[in-house]
N, C-alpha and C positions, 0 to 999 in steps of 0.2 A: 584726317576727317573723322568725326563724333560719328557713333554710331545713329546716334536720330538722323545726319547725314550722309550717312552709307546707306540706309532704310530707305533713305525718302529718292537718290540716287537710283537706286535698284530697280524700286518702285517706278518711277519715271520711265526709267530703261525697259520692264517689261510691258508698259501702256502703251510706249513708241513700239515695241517689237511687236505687239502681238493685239493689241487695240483694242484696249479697255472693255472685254465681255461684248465686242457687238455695238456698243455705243457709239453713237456717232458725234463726231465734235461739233460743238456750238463755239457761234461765236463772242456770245453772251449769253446772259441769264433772260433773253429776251421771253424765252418760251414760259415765265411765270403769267397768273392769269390773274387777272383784277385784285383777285382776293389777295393771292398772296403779293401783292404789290407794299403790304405796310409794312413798315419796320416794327421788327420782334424787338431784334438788342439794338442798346443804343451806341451809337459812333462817338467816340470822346476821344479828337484831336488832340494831340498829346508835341513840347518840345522837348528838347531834348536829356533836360534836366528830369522833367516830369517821368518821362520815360524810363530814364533811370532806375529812378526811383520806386518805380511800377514794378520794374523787373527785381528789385531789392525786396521787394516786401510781397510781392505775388509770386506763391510756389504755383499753381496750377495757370499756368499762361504758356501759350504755345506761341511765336515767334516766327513770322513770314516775310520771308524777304521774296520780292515777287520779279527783283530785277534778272535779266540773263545770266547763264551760268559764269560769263568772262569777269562780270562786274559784281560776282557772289564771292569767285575766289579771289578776289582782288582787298577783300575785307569784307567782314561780317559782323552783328551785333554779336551780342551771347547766346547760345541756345540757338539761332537764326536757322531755319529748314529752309531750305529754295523750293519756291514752285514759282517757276516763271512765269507773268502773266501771258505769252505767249504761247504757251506752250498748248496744244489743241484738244485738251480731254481737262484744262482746266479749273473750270464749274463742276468739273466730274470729282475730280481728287479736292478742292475745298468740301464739296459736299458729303464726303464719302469719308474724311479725313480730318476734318477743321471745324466741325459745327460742336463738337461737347466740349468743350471748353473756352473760356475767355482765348481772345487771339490778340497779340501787336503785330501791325503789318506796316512796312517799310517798304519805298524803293529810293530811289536813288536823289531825288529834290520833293516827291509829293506828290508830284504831276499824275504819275501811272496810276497809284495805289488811290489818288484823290477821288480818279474816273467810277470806281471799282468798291468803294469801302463800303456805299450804304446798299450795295447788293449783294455784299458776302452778308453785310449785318441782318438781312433780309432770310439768310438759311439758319439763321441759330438764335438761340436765345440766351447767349454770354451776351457780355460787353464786348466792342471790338472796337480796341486801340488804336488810332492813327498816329503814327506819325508821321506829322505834316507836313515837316521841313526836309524830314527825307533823312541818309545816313549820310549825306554831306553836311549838313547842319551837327548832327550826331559827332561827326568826327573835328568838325570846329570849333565844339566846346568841350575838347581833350577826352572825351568819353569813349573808352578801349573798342578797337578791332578784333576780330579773330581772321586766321586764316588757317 
């Protein structure tokens, strides 16, 4: 396990043990208010070529894989950090965690990450890379795993 994956691990582990400073889990980003309803960065759907290629030539990009932990270590992109979108402090850790830099977020076909993208892109003022088709697509056009 990469250290940005031990960190982010840990991390998780003392949010579930000891609960996140007092805050209480949302289930969404529902609690934003009219204003901040627009989008800041914009969402740029990405396959998995693109993606690629994204990751080749951008050094400051941070890498979200938002599927369960079974389906993170089953294979991952490069760089890939899990925070599963389940996980109930959420919104807390992209916010706290994920807004000063461009992001690529992945899960598993598109589906999860699809629900979710333009309300992370809503906390920061990077770009924030989707990929659409998911790391099943990713892994159909020979593009490497990690584990």
């Amino acid at each position: 396990m990469g250290r940005k994956n031990y960190f982010l691990v840990l991390l998780l582990s003392f949010l579930l043990i000891f609960g996140a400073g007092g805050c209480q889990p949302e289930d969404s980003a529902s609690q934003l208010t009219e204003a901040d309803e627009q989008p800041v960065a914009q969402v740029v759907n990405l396959g998995p070529q693109e993606a690629a290629r994204l990751l080749d030539e951008q050094q400051e990009i941070q890498v979200l894989d938002l599927r369960t932990p079974a389906e993170y270590y089953s294979g991952y992109l490069p760089e890939a950090q899990l925070v599963p979108l389940d996980h109930p402090y959420f919104w807390q850790i992209i916010e706290e965690y994920f807004t000063a830099t461009p992001l690529l977020i992945y899960c598993r076909t598109g589906n999860r990450t699809g629900n979710v993208v333009e309300q992370i892109a809503q906390l920061t003022d990077y770009p924030v890379y989707h990929l659409d088709s998911g790391i099943v697509d990713w892994q159909g056009a020979g593009k490497p795993l990690f584990y």
